[in-house]
C-alpha positions in Angstrom: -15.2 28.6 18.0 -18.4 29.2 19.6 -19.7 31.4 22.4 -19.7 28.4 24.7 -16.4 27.1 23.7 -14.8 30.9 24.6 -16.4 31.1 27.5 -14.9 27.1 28.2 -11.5 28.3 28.3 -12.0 30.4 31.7 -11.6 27.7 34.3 -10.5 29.4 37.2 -12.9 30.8 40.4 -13.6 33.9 40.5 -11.3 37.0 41.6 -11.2 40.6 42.4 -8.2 42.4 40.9 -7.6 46.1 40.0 -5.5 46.3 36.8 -3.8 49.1 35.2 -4.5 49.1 31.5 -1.6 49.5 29.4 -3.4 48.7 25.8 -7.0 49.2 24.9 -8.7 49.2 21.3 -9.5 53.4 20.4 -12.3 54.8 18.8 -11.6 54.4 14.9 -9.7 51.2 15.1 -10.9 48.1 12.9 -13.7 46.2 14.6 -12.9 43.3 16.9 -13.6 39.5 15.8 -17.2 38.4 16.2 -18.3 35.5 18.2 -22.0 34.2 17.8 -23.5 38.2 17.2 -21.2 39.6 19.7 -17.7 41.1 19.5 -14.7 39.3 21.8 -13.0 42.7 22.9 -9.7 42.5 24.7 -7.2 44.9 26.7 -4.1 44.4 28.2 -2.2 45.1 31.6 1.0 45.3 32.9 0.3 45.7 36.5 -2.2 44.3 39.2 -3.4 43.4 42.6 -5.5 40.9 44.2 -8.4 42.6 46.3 -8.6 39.5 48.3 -4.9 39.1 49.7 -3.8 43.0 48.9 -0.9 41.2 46.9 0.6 42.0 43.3 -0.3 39.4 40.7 2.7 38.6 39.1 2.8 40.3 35.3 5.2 39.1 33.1 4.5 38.4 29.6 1.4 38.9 28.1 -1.6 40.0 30.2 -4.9 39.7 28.8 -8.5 41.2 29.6 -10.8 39.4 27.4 -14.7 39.8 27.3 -17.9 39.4 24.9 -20.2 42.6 23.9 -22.8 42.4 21.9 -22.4 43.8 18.2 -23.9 46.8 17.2 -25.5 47.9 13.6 -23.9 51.3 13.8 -21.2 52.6 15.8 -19.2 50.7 18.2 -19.7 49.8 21.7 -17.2 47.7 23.6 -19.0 47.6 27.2 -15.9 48.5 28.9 -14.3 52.2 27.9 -11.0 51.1 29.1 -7.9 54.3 29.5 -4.4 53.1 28.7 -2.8 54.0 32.3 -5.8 54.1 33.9 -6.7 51.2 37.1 -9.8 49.3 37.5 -11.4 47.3 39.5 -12.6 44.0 38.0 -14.3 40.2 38.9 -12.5 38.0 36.7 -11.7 34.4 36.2 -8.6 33.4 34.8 -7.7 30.5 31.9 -4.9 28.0 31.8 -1.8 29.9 30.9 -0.6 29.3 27.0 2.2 26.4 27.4 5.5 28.1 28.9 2.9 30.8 31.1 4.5 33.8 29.1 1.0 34.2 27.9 -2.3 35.0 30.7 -6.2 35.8 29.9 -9.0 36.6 32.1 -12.4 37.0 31.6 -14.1 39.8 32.6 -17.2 39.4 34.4 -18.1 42.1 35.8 -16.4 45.9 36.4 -16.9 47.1 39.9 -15.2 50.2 39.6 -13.5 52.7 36.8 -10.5 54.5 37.1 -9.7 53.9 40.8 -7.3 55.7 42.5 -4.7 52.3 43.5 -1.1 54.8 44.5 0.4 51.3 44.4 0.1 50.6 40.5 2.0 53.5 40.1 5.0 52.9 42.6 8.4 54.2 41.0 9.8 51.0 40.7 6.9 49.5 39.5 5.7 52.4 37.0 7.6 52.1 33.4 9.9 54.5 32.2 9.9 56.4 29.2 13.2 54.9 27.6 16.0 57.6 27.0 15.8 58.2 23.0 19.2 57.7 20.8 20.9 61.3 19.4 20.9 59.2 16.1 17.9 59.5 13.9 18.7 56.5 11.3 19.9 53.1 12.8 22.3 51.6 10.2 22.8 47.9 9.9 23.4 45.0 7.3 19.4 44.7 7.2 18.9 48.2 6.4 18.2 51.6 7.5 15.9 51.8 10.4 14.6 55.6 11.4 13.6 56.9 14.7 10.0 57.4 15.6 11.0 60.0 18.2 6.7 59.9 18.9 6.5 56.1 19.7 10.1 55.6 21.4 11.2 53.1 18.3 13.2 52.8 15.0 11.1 51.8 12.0 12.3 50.1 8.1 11.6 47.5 6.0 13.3 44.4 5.4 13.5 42.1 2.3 11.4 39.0 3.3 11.6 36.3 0.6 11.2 38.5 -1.9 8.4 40.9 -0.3 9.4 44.2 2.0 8.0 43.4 5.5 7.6 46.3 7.8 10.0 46.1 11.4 9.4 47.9 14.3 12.5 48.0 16.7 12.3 48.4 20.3 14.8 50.8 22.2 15.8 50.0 25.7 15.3 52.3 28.8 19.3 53.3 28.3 18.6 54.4 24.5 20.0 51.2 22.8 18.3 49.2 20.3 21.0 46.4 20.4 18.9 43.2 21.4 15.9 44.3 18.9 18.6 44.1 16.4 20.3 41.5 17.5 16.9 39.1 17.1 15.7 40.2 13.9 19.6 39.5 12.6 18.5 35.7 14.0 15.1 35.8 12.2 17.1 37.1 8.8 19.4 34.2 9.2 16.8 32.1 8.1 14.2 33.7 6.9 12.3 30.1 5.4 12.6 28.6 8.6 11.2 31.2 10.4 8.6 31.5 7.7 7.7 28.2 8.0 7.8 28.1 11.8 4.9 31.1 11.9 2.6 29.8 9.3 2.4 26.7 11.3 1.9 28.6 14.8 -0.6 30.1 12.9 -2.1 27.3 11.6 -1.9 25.2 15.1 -3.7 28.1 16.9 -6.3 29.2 14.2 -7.2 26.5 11.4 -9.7 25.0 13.7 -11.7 28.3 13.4 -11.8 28.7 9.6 -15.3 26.8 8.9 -16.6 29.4 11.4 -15.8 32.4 8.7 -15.1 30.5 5.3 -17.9 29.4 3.4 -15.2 26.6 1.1 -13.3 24.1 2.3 -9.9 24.4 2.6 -7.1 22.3 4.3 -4.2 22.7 6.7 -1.8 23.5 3.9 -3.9 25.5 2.0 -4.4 27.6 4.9 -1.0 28.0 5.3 0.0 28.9 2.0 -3.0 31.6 1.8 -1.0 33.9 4.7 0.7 36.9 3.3 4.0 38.5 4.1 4.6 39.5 7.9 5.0 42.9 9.3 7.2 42.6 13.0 7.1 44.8 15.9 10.6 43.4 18.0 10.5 44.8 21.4 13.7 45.5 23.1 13.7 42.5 25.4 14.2 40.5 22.1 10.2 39.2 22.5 8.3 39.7 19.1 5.0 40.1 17.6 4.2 39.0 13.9 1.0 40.0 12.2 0.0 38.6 9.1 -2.7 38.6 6.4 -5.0 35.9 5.6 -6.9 37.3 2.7 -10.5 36.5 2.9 -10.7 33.8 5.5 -11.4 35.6 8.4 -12.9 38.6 6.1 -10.8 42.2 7.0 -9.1 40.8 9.7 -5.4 39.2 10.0 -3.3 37.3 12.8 -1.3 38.5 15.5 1.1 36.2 16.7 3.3 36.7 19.7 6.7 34.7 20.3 9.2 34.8 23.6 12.9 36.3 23.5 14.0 32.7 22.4 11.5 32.6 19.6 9.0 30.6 21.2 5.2 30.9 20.5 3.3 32.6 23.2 0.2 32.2 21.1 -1.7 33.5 18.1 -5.1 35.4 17.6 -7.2 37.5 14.9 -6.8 40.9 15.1 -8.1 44.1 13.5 
């Protein structure tokens, strides 16, 4: 993918919003992918309004800040010093949502202001709540032992994943329970080559098309495929998921993040770290 063909994707007119950030790359965290010379940095948001109309933009799935910044030869600098749980006010324009609109991006063109001060972001009902933590430290299950993360709010094991332990992060609801988190990754388990399968080519139908970009040899659709390494899951309590996984040297250090709906669906796929 090119600069121009990034920039392509961002076909809607231009819009005021003010955001709340609710995911932003940290100081020390891998670098982001490189597009022509510069880095394409992204943040996420779980709440916003629209300057224009005063209204909330609706938020649900995956809500995307994307932007280029040019790449440095020491240090990082991302352009934008985006705080988790901090608001700003941005001109962005928006691109087609990813087939079943669980999945938004926006480019950022501009920031017009940093850490506003926006008291309806941060409305009770509308601000989320630290979920209440289980008494039990080790979640037991047919799958395996699972321990609470009392720091992050989640249960964390391993799983047995064709042969290769895989890494799962469960999600705990706001009422303590990490029933539905379970629950789906008992579905995955079930059939674990299918799902297998299934990922490799969401990663392949999202990705491949960028490999000549970073890989000096050829290599096809299938080889592609078959080069992706075991998974690590994060299953959030909604039953939603993200998979990451390796790719050896194709796209150099970094791997793929893919992201799939309650009922499994793909929401999309990108590099990341």
């Amino acid at each position: 993918m090119t600069k121009e063909e990034f920039l392509s994707e961002f076909t809607g007119e231009p819009r005021e919003i003010t955001a709340r950030i609710s995911y932003c790359h940290g100081k020390g965290d891998p670098a982001f992918p490189v597009l022509d010379g510069m880095y394409k940095c992204e943040a996420r948001f779980d709440a916003a309004i629209d300057s224009a109309t005063g209204e909330p933009i609706e938020t649900r799935g995956f809500n995307w800040l994307r932007w280029l910044a040019p790449k440095k030869l020491f240090g990082f600098s991302y352009l934008y010093n985006f705080k988790k749980g901090k608001a700003y006010r941005l001109l962005v324009r928006q691109a087609e949502p990813k087939k079943d609109a669980g999945f938004y991006s926006y480019l950022v063109e501009r920031l017009i202001d940093a850490e506003v001060d926006e008291p309806r972001l941060y409305k009770t009902e509308n601000k989320p709540r630290k979920p209440v933590l289980p008494d039990s430290d080790v979640l037991r299950s047919e799958l395996g032992e699972f321990k609470l993360n009392r720091e992050f709010g989640l249960y964390e094991g391993t799983i047995d994943y064709l042969g290769e332990e895989a890494s799962v992060d469960l999600g705990i609801s706001e009422d303590g329970k990490a029933d539905a988190a379970l629950e789906r990754l008992g579905e995955i388990c079930a059939d674990l080559e299918g799902f297998d399968a299934k990922i490799r080519e969401i990663a392949a139908e999202e990705l491949y098309e960028l490999v000549p970009d970073w890989y000096d040899e050829e290599m096809s659709r299938e080889e592609f495929k078959a080069v992706l390494s075991g998974p690590c899951f994060s299953v959030n309590s909604d039953g939603s998921a993200e998979v990451m996984l390796g790719c050896g040297e194709v796209f150099a250090d970094h791997g793929i993040i893919i992201w799939l709906d309650p009922e499994g669906n793909s929401l999309g796929a990108d590099l990341a770290g």
